[in-house]
C-alpha positions as CSV (number, residue, x, y, z in Angstrom):
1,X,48.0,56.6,7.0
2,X,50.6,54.4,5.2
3,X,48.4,52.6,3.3
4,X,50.7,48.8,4.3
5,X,47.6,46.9,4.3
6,X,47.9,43.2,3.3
7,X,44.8,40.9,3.1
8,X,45.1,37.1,1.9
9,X,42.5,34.9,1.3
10,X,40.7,32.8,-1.0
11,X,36.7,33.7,-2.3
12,X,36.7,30.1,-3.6
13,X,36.6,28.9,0.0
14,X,34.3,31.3,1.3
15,X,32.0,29.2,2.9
16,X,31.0,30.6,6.5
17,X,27.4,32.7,5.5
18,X,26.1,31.0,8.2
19,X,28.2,32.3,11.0
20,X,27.8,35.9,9.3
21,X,31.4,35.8,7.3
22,X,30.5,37.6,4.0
23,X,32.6,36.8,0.6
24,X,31.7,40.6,-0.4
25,X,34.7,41.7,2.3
26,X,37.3,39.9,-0.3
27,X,35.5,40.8,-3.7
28,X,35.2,44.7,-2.4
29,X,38.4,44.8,-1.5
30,X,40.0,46.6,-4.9
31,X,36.8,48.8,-5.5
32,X,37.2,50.1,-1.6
33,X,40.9,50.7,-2.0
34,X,42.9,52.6,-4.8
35,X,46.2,50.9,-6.1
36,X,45.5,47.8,-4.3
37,X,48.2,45.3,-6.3
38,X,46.9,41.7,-6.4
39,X,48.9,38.6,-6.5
40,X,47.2,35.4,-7.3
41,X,48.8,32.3,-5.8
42,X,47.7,29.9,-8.0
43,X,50.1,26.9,-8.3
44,X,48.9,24.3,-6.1
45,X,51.4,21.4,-4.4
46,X,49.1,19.4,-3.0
47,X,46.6,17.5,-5.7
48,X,47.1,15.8,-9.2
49,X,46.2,17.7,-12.6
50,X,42.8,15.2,-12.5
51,X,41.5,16.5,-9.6
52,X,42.3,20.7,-10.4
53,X,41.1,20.0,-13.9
54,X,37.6,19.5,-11.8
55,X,37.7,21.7,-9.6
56,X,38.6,24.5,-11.7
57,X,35.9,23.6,-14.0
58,X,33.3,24.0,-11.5
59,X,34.2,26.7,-9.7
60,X,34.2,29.1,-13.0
61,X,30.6,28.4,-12.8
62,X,30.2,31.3,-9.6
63,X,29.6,34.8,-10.8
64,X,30.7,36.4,-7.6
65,X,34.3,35.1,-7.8
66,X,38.2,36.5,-8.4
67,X,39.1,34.5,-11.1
68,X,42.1,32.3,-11.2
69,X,43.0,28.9,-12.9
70,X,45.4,26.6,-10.5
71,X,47.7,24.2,-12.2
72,X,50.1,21.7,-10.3
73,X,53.6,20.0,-11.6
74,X,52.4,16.4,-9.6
75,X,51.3,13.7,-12.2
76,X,48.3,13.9,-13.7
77,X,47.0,11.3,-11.6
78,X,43.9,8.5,-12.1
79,X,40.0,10.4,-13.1
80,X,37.8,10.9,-10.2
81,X,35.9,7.7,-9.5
82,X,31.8,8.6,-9.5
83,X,29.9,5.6,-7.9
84,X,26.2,5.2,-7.9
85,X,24.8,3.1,-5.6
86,X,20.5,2.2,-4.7
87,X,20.4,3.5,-1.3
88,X,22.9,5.2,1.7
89,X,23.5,2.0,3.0
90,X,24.9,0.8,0.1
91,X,26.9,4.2,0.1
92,X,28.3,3.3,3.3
93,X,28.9,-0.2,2.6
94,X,31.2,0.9,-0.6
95,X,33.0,3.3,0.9
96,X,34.0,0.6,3.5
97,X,34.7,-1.9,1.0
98,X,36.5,0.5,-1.6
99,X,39.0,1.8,1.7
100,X,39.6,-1.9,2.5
101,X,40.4,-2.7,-1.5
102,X,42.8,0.4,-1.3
103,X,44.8,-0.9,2.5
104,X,45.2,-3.9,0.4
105,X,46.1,-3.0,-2.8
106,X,48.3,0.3,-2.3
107,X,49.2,-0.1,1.1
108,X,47.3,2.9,2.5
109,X,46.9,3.6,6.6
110,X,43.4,3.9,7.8
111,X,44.5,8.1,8.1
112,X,44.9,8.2,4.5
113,X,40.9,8.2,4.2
114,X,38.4,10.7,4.7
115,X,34.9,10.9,4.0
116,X,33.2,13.9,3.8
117,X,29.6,15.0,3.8
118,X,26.9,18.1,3.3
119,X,25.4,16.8,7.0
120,X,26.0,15.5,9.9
121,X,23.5,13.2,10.2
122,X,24.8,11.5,7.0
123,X,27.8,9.9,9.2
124,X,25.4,6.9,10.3
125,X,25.2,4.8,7.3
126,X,29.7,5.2,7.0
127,X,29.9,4.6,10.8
128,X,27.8,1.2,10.9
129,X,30.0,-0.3,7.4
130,X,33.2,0.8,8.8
131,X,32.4,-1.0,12.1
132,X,31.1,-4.1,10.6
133,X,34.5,-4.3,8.7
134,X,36.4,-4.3,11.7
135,X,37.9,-0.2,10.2
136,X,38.9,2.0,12.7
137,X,37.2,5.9,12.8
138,X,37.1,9.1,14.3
139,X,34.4,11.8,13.7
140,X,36.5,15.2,13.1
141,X,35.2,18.2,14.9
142,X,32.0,16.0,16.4
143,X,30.7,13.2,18.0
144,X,29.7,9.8,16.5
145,X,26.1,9.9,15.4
146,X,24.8,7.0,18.2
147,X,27.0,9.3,21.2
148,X,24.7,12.3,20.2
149,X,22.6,13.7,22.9
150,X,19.5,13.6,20.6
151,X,20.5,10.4,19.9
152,X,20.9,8.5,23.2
153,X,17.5,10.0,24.3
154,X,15.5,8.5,21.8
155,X,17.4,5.3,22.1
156,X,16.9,5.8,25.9
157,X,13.0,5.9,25.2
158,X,12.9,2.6,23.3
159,X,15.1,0.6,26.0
160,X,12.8,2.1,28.5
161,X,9.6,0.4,27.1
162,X,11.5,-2.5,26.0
163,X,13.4,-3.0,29.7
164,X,11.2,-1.1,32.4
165,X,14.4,-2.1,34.7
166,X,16.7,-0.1,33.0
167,X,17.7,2.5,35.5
168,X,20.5,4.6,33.2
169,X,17.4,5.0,30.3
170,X,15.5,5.6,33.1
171,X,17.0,8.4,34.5
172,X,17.8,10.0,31.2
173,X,14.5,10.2,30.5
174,X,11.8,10.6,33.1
175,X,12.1,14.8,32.9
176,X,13.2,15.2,29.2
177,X,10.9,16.7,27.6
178,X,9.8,18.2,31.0
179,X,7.2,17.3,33.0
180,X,7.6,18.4,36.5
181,X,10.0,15.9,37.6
182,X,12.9,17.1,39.3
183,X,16.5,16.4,40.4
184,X,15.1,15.7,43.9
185,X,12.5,13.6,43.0
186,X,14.1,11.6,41.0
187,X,16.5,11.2,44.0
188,X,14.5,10.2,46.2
189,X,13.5,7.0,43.7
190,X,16.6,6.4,43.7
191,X,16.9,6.2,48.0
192,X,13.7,4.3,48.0
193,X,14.5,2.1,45.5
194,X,17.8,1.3,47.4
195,X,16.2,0.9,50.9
196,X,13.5,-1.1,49.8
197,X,15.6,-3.1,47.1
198,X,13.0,-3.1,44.4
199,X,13.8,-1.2,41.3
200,X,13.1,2.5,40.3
201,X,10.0,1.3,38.5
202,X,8.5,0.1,40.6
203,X,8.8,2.9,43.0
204,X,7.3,4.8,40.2
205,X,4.4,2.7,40.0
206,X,3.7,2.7,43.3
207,X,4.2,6.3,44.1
208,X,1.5,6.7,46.3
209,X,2.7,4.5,48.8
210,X,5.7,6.5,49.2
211,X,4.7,10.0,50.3
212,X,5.0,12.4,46.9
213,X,3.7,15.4,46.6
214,X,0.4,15.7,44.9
215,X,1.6,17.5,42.0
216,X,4.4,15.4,41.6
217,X,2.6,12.4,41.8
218,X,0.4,13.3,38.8
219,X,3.2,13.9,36.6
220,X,4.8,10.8,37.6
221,X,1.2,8.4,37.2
222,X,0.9,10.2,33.6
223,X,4.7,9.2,33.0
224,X,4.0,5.7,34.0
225,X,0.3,5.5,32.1
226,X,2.1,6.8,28.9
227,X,5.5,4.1,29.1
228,X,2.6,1.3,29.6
229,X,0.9,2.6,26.8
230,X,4.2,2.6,24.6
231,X,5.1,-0.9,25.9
232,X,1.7,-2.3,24.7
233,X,2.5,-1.7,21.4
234,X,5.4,-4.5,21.1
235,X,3.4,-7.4,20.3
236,X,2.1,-5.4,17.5
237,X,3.3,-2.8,15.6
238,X,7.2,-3.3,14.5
239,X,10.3,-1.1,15.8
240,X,9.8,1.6,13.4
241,X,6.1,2.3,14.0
242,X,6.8,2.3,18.0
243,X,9.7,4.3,17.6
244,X,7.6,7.2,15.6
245,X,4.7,7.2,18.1
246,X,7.2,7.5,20.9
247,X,8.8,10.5,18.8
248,X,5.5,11.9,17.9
249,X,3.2,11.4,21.8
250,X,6.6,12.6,23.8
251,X,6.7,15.7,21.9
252,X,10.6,15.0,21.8
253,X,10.5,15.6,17.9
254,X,8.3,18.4,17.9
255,X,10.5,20.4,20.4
256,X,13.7,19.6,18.2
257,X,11.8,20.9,15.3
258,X,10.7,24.3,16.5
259,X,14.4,24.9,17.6
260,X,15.4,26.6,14.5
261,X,19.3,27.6,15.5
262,X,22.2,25.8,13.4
263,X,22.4,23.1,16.1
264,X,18.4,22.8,16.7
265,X,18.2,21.4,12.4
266,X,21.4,19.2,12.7
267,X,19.9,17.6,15.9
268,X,16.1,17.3,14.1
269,X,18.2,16.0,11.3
270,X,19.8,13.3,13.4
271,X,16.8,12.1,14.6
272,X,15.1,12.2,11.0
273,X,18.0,9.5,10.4
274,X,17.6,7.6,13.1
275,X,13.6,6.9,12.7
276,X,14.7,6.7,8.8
277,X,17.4,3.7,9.8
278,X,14.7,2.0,12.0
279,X,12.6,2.4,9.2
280,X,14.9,0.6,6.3
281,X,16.1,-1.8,9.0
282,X,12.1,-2.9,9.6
283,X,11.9,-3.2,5.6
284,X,14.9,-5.1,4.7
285,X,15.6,-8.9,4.7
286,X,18.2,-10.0,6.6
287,X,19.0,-13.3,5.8
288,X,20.5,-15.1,3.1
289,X,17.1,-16.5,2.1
290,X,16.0,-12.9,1.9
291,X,13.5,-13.6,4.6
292,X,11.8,-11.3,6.8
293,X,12.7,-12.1,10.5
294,X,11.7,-10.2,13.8
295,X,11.6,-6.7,13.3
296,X,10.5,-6.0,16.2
297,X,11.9,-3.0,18.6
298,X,13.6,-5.2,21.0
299,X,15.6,-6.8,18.0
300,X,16.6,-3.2,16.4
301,X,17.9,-2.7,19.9
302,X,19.9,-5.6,19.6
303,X,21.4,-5.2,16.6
304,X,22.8,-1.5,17.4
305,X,24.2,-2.2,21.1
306,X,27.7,-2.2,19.5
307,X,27.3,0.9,17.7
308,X,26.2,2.8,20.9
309,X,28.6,1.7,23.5
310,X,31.6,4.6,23.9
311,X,34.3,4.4,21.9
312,X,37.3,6.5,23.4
313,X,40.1,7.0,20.5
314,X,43.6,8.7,20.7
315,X,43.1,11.3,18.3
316,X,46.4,10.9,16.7
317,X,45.4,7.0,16.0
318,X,45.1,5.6,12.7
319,X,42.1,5.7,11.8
320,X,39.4,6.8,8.9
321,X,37.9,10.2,9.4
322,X,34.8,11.4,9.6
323,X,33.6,15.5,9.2
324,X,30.8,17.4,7.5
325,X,32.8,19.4,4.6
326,X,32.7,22.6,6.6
327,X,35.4,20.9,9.4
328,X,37.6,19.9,6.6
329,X,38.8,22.9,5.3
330,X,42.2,23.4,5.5
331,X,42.9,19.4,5.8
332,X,44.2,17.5,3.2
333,X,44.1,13.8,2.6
334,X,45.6,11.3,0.0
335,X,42.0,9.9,-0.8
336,X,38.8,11.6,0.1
337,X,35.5,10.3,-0.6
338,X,32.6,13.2,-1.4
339,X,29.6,11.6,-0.4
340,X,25.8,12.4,-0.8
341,X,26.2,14.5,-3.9
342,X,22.1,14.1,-4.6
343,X,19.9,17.5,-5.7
344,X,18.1,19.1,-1.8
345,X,21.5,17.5,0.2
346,X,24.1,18.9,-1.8
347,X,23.3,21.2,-2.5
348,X,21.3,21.2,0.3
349,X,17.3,22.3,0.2
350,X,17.7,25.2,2.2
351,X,20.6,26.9,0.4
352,X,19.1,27.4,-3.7
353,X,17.0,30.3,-3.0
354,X,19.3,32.6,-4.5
355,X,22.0,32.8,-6.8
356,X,24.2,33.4,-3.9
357,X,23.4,30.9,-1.6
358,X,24.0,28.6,-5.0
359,X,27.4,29.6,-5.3
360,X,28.1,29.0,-2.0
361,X,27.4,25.5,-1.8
362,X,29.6,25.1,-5.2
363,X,32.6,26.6,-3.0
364,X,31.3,23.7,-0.4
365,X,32.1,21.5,-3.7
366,X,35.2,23.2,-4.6
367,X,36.2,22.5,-0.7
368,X,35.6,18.9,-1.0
369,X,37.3,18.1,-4.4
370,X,40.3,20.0,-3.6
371,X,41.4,18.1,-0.4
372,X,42.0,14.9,-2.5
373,X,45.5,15.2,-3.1
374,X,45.8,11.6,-5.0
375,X,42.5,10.0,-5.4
376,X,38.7,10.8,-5.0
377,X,35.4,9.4,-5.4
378,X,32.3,11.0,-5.5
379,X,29.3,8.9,-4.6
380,X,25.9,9.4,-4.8
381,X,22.5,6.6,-4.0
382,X,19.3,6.5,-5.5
383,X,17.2,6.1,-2.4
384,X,17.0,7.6,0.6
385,X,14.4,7.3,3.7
386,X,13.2,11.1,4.2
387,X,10.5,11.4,7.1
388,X,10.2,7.4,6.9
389,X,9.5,7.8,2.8
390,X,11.4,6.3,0.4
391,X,12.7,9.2,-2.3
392,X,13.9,9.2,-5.2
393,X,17.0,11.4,-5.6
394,X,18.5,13.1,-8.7
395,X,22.2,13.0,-8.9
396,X,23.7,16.8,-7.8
397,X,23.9,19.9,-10.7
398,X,27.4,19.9,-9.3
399,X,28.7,16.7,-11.0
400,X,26.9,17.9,-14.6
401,X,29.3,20.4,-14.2
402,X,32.6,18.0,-14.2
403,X,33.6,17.5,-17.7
404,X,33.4,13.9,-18.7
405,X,36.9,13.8,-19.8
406,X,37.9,13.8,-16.4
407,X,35.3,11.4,-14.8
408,X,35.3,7.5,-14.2
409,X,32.0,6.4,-14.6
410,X,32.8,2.5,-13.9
411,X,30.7,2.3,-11.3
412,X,27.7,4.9,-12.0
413,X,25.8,2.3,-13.2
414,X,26.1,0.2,-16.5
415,X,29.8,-0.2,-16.1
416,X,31.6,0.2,-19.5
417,X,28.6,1.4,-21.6
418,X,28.3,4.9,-19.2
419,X,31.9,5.3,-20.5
420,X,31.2,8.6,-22.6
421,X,32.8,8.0,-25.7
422,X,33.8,4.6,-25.3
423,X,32.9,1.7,-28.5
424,X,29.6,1.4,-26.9
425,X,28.8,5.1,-27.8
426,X,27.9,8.2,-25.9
427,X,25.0,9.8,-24.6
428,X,23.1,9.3,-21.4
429,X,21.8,5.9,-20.0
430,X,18.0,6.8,-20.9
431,X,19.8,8.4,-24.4
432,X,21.5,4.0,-24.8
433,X,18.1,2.7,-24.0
434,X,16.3,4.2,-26.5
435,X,19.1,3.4,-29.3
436,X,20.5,6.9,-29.9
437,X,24.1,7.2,-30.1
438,X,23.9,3.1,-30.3
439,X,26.8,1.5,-32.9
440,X,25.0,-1.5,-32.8
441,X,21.6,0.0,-33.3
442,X,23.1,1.8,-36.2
443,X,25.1,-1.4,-37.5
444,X,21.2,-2.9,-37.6
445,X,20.2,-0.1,-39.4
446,X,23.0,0.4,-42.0
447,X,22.3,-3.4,-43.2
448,X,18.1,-2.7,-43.6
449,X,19.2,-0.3,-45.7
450,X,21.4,-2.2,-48.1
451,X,20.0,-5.5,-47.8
452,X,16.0,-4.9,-46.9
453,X,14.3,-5.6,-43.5
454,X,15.4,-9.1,-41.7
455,X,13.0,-11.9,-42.7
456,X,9.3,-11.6,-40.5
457,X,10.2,-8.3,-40.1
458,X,8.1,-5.2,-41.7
459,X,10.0,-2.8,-43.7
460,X,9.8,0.8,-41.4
461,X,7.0,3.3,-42.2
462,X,7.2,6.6,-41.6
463,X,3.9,6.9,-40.9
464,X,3.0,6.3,-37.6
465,X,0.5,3.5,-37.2
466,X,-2.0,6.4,-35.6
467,X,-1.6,8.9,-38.0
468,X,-4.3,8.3,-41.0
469,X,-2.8,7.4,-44.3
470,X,-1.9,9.9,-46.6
471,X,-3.7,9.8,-50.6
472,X,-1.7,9.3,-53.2
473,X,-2.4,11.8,-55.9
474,X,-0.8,10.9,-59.3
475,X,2.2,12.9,-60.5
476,X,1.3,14.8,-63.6
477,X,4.1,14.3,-65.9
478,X,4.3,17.3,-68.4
479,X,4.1,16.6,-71.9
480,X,6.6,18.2,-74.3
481,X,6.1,18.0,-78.1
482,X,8.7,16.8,-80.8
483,X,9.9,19.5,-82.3
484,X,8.6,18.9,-85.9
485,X,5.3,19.0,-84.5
486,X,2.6,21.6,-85.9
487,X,-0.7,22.6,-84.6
488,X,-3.9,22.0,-86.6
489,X,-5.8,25.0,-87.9
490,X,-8.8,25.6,-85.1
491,X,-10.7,28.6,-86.8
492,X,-13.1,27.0,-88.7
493,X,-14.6,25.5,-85.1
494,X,-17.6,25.8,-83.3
495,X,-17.9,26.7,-79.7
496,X,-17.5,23.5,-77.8
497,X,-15.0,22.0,-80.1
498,X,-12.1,23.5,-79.4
């Protein structure tokens, strides 16, 4: 054996667990193999100093790692942007806004921009913005979120009940989930329809009349009974509401949730966003006025025909793209924008079990900052619907990591006063609002001490108000005699008068 073995790779990057690639092949390597000479290729020509500076200080964080420090000669380049917003579709409506700033103020293409997420399913709140702003897209290494399967059969459920007449819903649904009706059933609706010109539906409804088997016909009068039933609903409950009880009576969510491959999640996640869409659309105002209008299904079907007509792109057009971190390794782009970054998505519930799933999902982080090569933001929201809840989300562990040195907080909320270190003072937000690390608090202060409290105002205690008062117990003051002072003779007393 001649011992030319040469292996290159980077453990930083080593983010594949889930398709059985194992970072220990890479960290092994030098205890497996004597002499093995290591070269580390560490000068990077694609990113500023900004964005290394970040992603080398969270990537030392991993135990399980080679280590190695990159450095650049580009510029040092602006500090990554980290924007706060109160829910995703504020997220998405940033991102779209912020792209459309930079086309107009630095002259970037529509290919410039990527946006990145932890999920798939996170793709619908950027797709609607960037389509309401007239921004062209392409999903990398998927399909846009209305053009998924999942999708188009939920959506085909809801035009059904809303549109009886609508043969393509129709015909997409009537066997999925099954229920014993078959390619040949259905075409024989479809011939009897034809020769009798009277719609599929109505073939359905009259099935009797048209010589189906027994067992068939049951399954199709229990299909019929249970659209009815749906349809019934219209008047009363609003889109979200009919929308779940389709989900939930179809069993269509139940048998996406006991599919528990990598594709069965992302499609029960897709759904989970859809019904959590319908849901914030149902809740939201959408006028000027900030009055509720119809929110009823037929209207929520209305306002998303454009996003789920086909949308056919040359894929070397220019446009924005789309792709779950995971397809963007290996791309680079001159602004990138890291979405989601909220504790259980990223990192993501199901991957903090164990120290080693943790440091996998900071190489997912290390991924994502590292194919910025001029500018990035990192955006997180506040809210999210989860299983038609609103959450509350805590911002990730990974951005506690960045050092604040190298982080634009502009837009995180509070604008120049989340500026560590700025003339408004450091600290957190809750830190500001209860005065510490306050100059103007302290100004306040400094005077009360010089000059006494402000007239009205009670000098400070340092009691608290329910804490009993303490007794004052008179200092004894020790007496100490002159020194010519002499002592009277005490012999010739009695007891009791010394």
């Amino acid at each position: 054996m001649h011992e030319n073995v040469c292996v290159v790779g980077d453990d930083a990057q080593s983010i594949y667990s889930f398709r059985g690639a194992t970072i220990q092949n890479i960290l092994q390597f030098r205890k497996d193999y004597d002499d093995v000479k290591m070269v580390k290729l560490e000068q990077n020509y694609r990113s500023t100093k900004s964005i290394l500076h970040v992603a080398n200080e969270v990537i030392k964080n991993n135990k399980g790692q080679i280590e190695k420090v990159l450095f650049t000669e580009n510029k040092e380049g602006e500090k990554i942007k980290l924007i706060r917003t109160m829910t995703d579709n504020d997220e998405g409506k940033f991102v779209a806004d912020s792209i459309q700033e930079q086309k107009l103020r630095n002259h970037y293409s529509n290919k410039d921009f990527a946006i990145l997420y932890r999920t798939n399913a996170q793709s619908r709140a950027f797709e609607e913005s960037l389509r309401r702003m007239g921004i062209a897209y392409t999903i990398y290494g998927g399909i846009s979120f209305y053009q998924r399967k999942e999708i188009k059969d939920l959506v085909a459920y809801l035009r059904i009940i809303v549109n009886s007449r609508d043969e393509e819903a129709l015909k997409r649904i009537i066997n999925y989930p099954a229920r014993g009706i078959g390619k040949t059933t259905v075409d024989k609706l479809v011939l009897v329809a034809n020769e009798q010109n009277i719609s599929m539906w109505d073939v359905l409804c009259n099935a009797a009349m048209h010589g189906f088997k027994a067992g068939t016909l049951s399954a199709i009068d229990e299909f019929v009974i249970m659209i009815k039933s749906f349809a019934s609903m219209l008047t009363k409950q609003n889109a979200y509401e009919v929308a779940f009880h389709v989900g939930k009576q179809t069993n269509f969510v139940k048998e996406l949730f006991n599919d528990k491959s990598t594709e069965g999640v992302q499609r029960y996640e897709n759904i989970q966003e859809l019904l959590n869409s319908i849901k914030e659309w149902t809740e939201s105002p959408d006028n000027e006025d900030g009055e509720l209008v119809d929110k009823g299904l037929a209207s929520y079907l209305q306002q998303i025909t454009l996003l789920t007509d086909a949308d056919e792109k040359d894929p070397n057009a220019d446009t924005v793209k789309l792709m779950t971190i995971h397809a963007a390794k290996g791309l680079e782009f001159g602004c990138v924008f890291a979405a989601g970054l909220e504790e259980m998505l990223f990192p993501n519930a199901m991957a903090i079990n164990t120290r080693e799933e943790l440091e996998e999902e900071r190489r997912l982080f290390y991924v994502v900052v590292t194919r910025a090569k001029q500018r990035l933001w990192i955006t997180y929201a506040n809210t999210r619907y989860r299983f038609g809840q609103l959450v509350q989300n805590e911002p990730s562990r990974f951005i506690e990591e960045i050092p604040e040195d190298y982080l634009d907080r502009s837009f995180a909320g509070g604008g120049l006063k989340n500026q560590s270190g700025s003339h408004w003072g450091g600290g957190s937000g809750f830190d500001r609002m209860k005065g510490w690390g306050n100059n103007s608090n302290n100004d306040v202060r400094d005077a009360e001490k010089k000059h006494g409290p402000a007239p009205g105002k009670k000098a400070a205690s340092s009691t608290p108000s329910y804490l009993a008062t303490k007794t004052t117990v008179a200092k004894v003051i020790e007496h100490t005699p002159s020194a010519d002072f002499v002592a009277s003779d005490t012999s010739n007393l009695q007891a009791g008068q010394k």
